[in-house]
C-alpha positions as CSV (number, residue, x, y, z in Angstrom):
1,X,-32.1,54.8,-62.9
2,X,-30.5,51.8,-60.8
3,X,-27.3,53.9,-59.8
4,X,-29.7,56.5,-58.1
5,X,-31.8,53.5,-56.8
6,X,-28.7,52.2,-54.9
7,X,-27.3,55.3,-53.8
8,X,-30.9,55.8,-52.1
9,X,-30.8,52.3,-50.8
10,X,-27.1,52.7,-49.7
11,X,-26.6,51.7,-45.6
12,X,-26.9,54.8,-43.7
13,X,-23.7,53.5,-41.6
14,X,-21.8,53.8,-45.4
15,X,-23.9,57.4,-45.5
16,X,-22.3,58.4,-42.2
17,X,-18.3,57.4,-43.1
18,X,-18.4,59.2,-46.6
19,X,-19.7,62.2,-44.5
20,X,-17.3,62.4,-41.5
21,X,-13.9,60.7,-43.0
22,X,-12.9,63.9,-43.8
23,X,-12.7,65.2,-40.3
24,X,-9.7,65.7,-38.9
25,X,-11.2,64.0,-35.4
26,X,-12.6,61.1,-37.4
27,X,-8.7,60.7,-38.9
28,X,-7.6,61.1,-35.8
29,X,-9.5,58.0,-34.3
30,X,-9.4,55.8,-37.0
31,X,-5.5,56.3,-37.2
32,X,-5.9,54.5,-33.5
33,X,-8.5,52.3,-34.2
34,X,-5.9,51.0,-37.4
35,X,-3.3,50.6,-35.0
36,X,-5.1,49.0,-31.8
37,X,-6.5,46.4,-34.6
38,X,-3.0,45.5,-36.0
39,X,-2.5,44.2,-32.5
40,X,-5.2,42.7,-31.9
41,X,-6.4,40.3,-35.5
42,X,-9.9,41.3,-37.3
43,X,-12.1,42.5,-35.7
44,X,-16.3,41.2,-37.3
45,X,-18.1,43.9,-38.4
46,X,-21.1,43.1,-37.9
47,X,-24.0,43.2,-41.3
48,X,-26.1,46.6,-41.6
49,X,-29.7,47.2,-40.4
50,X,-32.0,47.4,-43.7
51,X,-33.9,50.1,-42.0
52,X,-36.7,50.7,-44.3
53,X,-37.6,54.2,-45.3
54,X,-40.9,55.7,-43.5
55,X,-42.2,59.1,-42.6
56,X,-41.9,60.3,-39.3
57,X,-45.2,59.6,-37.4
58,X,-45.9,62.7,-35.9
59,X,-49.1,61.4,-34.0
60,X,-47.1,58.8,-32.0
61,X,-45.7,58.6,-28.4
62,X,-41.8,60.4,-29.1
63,X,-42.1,60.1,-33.0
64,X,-42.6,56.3,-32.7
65,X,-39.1,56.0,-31.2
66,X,-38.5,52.2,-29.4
67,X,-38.9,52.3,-25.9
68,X,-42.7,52.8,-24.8
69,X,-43.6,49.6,-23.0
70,X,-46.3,48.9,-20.4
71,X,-47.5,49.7,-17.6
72,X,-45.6,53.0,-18.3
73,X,-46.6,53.6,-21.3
74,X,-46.4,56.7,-22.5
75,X,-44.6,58.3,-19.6
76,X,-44.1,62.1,-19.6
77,X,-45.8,63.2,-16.2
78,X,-44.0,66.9,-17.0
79,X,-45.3,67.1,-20.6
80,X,-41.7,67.7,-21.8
81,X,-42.8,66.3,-25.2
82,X,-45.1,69.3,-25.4
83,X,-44.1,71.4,-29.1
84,X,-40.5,69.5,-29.5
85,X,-39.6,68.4,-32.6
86,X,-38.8,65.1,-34.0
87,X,-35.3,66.5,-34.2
88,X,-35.1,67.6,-30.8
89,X,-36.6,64.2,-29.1
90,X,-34.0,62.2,-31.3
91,X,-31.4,64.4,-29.5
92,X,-32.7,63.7,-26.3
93,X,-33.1,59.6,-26.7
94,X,-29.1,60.1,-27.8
95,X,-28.8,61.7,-24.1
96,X,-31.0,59.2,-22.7
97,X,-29.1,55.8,-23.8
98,X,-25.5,57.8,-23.4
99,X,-26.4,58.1,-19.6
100,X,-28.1,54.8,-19.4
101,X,-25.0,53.2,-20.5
102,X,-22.3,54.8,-18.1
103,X,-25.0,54.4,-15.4
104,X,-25.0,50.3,-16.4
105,X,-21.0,50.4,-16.1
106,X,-21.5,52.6,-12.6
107,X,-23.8,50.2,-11.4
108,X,-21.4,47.3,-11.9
109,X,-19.1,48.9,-10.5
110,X,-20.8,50.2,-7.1
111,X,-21.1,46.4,-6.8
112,X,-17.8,44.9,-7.4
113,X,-15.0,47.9,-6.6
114,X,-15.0,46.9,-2.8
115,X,-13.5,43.5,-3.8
116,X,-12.4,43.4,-7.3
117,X,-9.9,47.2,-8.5
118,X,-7.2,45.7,-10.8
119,X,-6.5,49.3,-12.0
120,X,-5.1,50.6,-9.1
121,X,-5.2,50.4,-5.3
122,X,-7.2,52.9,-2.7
123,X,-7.7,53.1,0.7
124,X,-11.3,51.8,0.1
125,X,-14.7,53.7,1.5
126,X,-17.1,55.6,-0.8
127,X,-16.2,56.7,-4.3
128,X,-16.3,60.1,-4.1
129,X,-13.5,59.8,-1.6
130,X,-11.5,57.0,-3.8
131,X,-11.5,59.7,-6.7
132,X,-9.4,62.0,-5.4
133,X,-6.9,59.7,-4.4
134,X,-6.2,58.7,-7.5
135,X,-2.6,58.7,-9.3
136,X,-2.0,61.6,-11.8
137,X,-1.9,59.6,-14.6
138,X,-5.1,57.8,-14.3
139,X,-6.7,61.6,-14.0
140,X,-5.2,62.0,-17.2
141,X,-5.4,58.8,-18.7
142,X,-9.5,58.9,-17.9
143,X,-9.9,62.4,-19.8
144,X,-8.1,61.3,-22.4
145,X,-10.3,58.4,-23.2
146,X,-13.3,60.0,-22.3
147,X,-12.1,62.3,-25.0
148,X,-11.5,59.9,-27.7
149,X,-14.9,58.5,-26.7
150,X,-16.8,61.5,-27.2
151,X,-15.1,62.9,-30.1
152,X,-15.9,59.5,-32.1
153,X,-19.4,59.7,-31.0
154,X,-19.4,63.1,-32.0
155,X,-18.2,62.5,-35.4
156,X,-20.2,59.6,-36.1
157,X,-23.9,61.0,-35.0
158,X,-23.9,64.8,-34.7
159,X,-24.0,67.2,-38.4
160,X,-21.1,69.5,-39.4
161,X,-22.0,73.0,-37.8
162,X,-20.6,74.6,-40.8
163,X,-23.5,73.0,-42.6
164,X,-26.5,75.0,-43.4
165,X,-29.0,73.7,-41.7
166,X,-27.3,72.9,-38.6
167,X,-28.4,74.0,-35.3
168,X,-27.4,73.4,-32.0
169,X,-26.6,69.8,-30.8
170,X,-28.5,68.3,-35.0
171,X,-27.7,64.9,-35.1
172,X,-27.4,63.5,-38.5
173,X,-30.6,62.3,-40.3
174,X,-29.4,58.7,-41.3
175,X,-29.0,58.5,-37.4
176,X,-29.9,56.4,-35.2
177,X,-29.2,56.7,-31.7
178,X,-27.0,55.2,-29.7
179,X,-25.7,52.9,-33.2
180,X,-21.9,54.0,-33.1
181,X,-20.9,50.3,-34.8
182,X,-19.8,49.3,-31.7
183,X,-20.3,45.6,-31.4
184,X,-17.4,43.5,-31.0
185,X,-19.8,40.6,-29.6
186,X,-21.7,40.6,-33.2
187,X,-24.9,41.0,-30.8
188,X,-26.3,43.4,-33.3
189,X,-29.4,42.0,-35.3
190,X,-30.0,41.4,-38.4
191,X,-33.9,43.0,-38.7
192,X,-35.4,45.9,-38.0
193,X,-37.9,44.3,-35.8
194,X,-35.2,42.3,-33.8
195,X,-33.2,45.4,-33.9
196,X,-36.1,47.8,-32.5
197,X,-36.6,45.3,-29.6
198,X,-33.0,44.9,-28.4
199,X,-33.1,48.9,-28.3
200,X,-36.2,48.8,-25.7
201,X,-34.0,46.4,-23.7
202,X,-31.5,48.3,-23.8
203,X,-33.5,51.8,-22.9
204,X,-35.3,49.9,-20.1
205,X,-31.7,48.4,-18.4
206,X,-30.6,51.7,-18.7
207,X,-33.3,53.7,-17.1
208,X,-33.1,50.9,-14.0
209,X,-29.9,51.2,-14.1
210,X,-30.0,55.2,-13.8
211,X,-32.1,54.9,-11.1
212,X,-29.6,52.2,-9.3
213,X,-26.7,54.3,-9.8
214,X,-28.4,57.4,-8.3
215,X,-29.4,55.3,-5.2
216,X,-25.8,54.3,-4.6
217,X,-24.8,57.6,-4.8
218,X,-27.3,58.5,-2.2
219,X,-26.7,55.6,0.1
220,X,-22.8,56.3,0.0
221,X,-23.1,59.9,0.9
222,X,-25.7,60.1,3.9
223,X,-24.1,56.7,5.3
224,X,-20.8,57.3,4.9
225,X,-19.8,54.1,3.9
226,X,-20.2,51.6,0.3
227,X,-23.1,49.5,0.6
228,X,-21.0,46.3,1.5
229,X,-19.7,48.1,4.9
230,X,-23.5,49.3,5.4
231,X,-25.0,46.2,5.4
232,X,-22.1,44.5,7.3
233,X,-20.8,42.9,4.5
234,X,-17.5,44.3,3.6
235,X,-15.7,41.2,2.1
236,X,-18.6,41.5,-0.8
């Protein structure tokens, strides 16, 4: 009938909150969120995805999941792919944009912090030096809001493990990953095909940007120095 019709057609970011506003994390958060937002005016919630319903295609490169482009192509020189599941490959591009995105912050900020720290002041040199020289507080305030961070993302993507067919690390379903409804910019499309493509970007700055992040860490610790000081350009 049409009520079934439109529960099956129902946004799966609507799916999502009926599931997890019961949690006491989810409470928790959104308590926060109600009160940072008070402060702040509305905040645009940017429309749904109509995602439309298809099977999983098994015979394609990671289930058919965005981010294949040339000349890579289909890129797994190790064969990790080899007998994983469709649930299991979701799970891993979740991983995969979660470390893509700190590495984009990290990379910003291997390339401003010599000349631009409003959050506090150091002695300078690399950043596994700064860290430790940090005030209490910000060790605290940092695992506090990592916490937050994760706990939402947790709530909002991974499956109760009380539920029956949970199993270690299940994301949920209606899924998709890396779509936590973060987008205070309204950058989010409004199609699945625009949508699709603004994921490959994203997959693509974050794998660069994995890579970058990984070098600077490499530069700082057999040089000794940040990358300004290196090249003889410590005012950058």
């Amino acid at each position: 009938d049409n009520h079934s019709i439109l529960q099956v057609r129902r946004p799966a970011h609507q799916a999502a909150h009926s599931i997890h506003r019961n949690r006491p994390i989810f409470k928790m958060i959104s308590t926060l969120v109600a009160f940072n937002v008070g402060f702040n005016g509305p905040v645009r919630t940017p429309p749904p995805v109509q995602m439309k319903a298809r099977a999983v295609p098994k015979n394609e490169f990671c289930y058919g999941l965005p981010g294949s482009l040339p000349p890579a192509g289909n890129f797994d020189p190790f064969n990790l792919l080899e007998g994983k599941t469709f649930e299991q490959v979701k799970t891993w591009r979740e991983a995969e944009l979660t470390h893509g995105r700190v590495s984009m912050l990290a990379s910003a900020g291997f390339l401003v912090q010599e000349k631009y720290h409003p959050l506090f002041t150091a002695d300078g040199g690399p950043a596994i030096e700064q860290i430790p020289q940090l005030p209490v507080f910000m060790w605290f305030a940092m695992t506090l809001g990592i916490g937050i961070a994760e706990g939402y993302r947790v709530n909002v993507g991974w499956t109760n493990p009380k539920a029956p067919d949970h199993f270690f690390q299940k994301l949920e379903d209606d899924y998709t990953p890396g779509d936590l409804g973060f987008d205070p910019l309204g950058l989010k499309p409004d199609t699945e095909e625009e949508f699709i493509a603004m994921q490959t970007k994203e997959l693509q700055n974050g794998r660069l940007a994995m890579l970058a992040a990984a070098g600077f860490l490499a530069q700082e610790a057999v040089s000794g120095d940040t990358w300004g000081t290196y090249w003889g350009l410590p005012d950058l």
